[in-house]
C-alpha positions in Angstrom: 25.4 -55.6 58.4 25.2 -53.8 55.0 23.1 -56.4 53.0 21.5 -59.0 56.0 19.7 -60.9 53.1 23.2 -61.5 51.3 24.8 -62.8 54.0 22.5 -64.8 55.8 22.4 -66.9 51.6 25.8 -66.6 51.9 26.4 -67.9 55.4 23.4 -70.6 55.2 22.9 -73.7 54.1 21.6 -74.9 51.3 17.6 -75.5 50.9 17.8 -74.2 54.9 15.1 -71.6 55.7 16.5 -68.5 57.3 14.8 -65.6 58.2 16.7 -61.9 59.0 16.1 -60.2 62.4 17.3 -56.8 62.8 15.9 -53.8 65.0 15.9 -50.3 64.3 18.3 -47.5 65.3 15.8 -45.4 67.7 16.2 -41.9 68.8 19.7 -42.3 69.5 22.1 -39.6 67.6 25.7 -39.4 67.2 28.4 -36.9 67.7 31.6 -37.0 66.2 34.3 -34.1 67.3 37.2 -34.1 65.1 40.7 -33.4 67.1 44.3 -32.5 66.4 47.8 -33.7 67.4 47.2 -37.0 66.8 47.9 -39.5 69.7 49.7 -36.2 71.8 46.4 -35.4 71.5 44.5 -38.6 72.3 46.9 -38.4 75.8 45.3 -35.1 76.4 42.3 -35.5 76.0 42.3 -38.6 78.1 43.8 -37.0 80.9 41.8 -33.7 81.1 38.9 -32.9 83.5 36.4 -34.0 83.0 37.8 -37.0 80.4 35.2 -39.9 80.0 36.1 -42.9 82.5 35.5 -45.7 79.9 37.0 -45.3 76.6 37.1 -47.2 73.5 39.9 -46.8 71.0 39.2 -48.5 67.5 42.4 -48.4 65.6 42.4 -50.3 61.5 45.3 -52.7 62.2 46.5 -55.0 65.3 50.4 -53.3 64.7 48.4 -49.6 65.2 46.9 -51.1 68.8 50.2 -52.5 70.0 51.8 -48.5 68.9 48.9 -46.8 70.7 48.7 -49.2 73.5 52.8 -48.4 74.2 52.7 -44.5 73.9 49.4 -44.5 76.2 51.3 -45.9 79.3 51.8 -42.9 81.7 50.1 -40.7 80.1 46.7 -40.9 81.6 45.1 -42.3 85.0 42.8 -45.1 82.6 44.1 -48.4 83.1 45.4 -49.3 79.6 43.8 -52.9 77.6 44.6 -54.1 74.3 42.0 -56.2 72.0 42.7 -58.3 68.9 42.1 -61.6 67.3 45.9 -62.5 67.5 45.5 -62.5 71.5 45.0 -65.5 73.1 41.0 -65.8 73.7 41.5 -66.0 77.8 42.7 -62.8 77.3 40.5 -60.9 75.5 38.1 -62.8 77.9 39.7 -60.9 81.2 39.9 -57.8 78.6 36.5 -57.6 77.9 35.8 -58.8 81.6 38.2 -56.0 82.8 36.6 -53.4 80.2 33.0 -53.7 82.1 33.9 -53.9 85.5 37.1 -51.2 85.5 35.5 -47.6 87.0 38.5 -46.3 84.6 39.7 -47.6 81.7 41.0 -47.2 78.1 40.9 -50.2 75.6 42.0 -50.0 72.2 41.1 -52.8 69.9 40.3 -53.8 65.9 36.7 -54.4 64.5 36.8 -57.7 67.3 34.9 -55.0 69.7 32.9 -53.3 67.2 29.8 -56.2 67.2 28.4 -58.9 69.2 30.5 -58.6 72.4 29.3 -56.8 75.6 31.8 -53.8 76.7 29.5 -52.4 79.7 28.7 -48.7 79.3 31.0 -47.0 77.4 30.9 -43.5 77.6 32.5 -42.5 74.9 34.6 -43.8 71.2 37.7 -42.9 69.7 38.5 -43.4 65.9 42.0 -43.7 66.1 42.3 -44.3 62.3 39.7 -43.2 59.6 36.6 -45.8 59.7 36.3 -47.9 56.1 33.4 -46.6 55.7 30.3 -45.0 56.9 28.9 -48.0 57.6 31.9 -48.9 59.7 31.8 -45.7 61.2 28.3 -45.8 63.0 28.8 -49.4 63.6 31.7 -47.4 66.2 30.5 -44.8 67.5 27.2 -47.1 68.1 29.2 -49.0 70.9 29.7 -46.2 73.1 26.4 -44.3 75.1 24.1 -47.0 74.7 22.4 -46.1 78.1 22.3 -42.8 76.9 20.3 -40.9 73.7 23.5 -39.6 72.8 26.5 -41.7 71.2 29.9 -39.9 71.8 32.9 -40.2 69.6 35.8 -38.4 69.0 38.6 -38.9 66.0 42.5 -38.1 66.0 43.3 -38.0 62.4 47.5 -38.8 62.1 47.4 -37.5 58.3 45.9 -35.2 56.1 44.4 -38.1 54.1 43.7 -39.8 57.1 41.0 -36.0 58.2 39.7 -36.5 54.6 39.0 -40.5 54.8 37.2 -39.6 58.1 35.1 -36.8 56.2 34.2 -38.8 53.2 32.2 -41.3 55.7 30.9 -38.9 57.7 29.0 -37.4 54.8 28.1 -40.6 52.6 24.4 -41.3 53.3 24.5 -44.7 54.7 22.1 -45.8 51.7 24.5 -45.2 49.5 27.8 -46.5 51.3 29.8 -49.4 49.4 30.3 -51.4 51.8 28.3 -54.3 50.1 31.2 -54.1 47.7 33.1 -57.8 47.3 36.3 -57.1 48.0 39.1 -57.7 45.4 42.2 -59.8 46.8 44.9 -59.1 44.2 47.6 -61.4 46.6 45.3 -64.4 46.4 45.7 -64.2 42.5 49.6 -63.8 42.6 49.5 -66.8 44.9 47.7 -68.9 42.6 49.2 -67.9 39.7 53.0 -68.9 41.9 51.4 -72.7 42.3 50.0 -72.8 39.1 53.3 -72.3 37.2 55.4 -74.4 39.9 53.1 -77.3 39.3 53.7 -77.3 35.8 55.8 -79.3 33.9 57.1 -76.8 32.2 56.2 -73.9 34.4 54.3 -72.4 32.5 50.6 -71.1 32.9 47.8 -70.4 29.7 46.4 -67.5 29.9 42.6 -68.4 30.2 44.0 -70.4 32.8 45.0 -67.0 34.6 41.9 -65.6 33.8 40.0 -68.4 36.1 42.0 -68.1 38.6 41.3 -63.8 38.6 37.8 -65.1 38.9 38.1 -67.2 41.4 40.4 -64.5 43.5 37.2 -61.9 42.8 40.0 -59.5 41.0 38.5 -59.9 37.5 41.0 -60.5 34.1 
């Protein structure tokens, strides 16, 4: 978490005392090997000698999981998972059951994997897409070797601009990441704006009355 004291006000109640725990990072290290050939690649690299026998994929979207999930079948002796809110919770239970107990297996999932939820012993990560940030990134590659001092990762960049994504968080200092930033949701405005002007008599909309609602939607005037 980038700012604990910020969210635990934002996340507790009113007058409630709270009180942040957090514990420090240790002597554990990370490495981070940059492939190529993209998910040709990821196959590969999965089905060499040698390969790690548990594997965790963390792709940005649910719609990337379902593509690599698909072109993964075949293509390595893992057994295959898939992980995502939009699942059904009794099965990302038996995933996350299957994902510790499995001597072999692959599982590619969104951020749902990246905290709170014991995986077993991962031995090693694969960024599938560029992390949001550095923040995000050693928050995955944290989840794989975490019996060992090392943390393992490895990235399979689809894109030119995907490599560069992946290089710009590798060498922000994590002091100085933005991921404290409050996001801006520019579809939350064009919503309001839409209901504003239908509930109108004569659909219409002020502008200061536009200019609350960009407030409100954290997108400014």
């Amino acid at each position: 978490v980038s700012d604990p004291a910020r969210v635990a006000e934002y996340w507790g109640s009113p007058g409630a005392r709270l009180r942040v725990v957090h514990s420090g990072t240790g002597s554990r290290r990370h490495e981070l090997a940059v492939m190529d050939n993209g998910v040709v690649g990821l196959g590969q690299w999965l089905s060499r000698r040698g390969a790690p026998a548990k594997v965790l994929i963390f792709a940005n979207s649910r719609r990337r999981c379902d593509e690599l999930f698909l072109a993964l079948q075949g293509t390595t002796a893992h057994v295959a998972l898939i992980h995502y809110s939009d699942l059904e919770h009794s099965i990302r239970v038996d995933t996350e059951r299957l994902l510790r107990e499995l001597p072999r297996v692959v599982c590619i999932a969104t951020s749902t994997l990246e905290l709170g939820i014991d995986v077993g012993d991962i031995e090693a990560v694969v960024l599938a897409d560029a992390p949001w940030s550095a923040r995000n990134l050693v928050q995955r590659i944290g989840r794989g070797g975490r019996r060992s001092t090392i943390a393992k990762a490895a990235c399979f960049p689809v894109s030119d601009r995907d490599l560069l994504r992946t290089l710009a968080a590798v060498s922000t200092p994590i002091d100085e990441d933005d991921d404290g930033v409050v996001p801006r949701y520019h579809s939350v405005l064009v919503q309001q704006a839409l209901v504003m002007i239908a509930g109108h008599s004569r659909r219409r909309v002020r502008s200061e009355e536009l200019s609350r609602a960009g407030r409100d939607a954290n997108v400014g005037n």
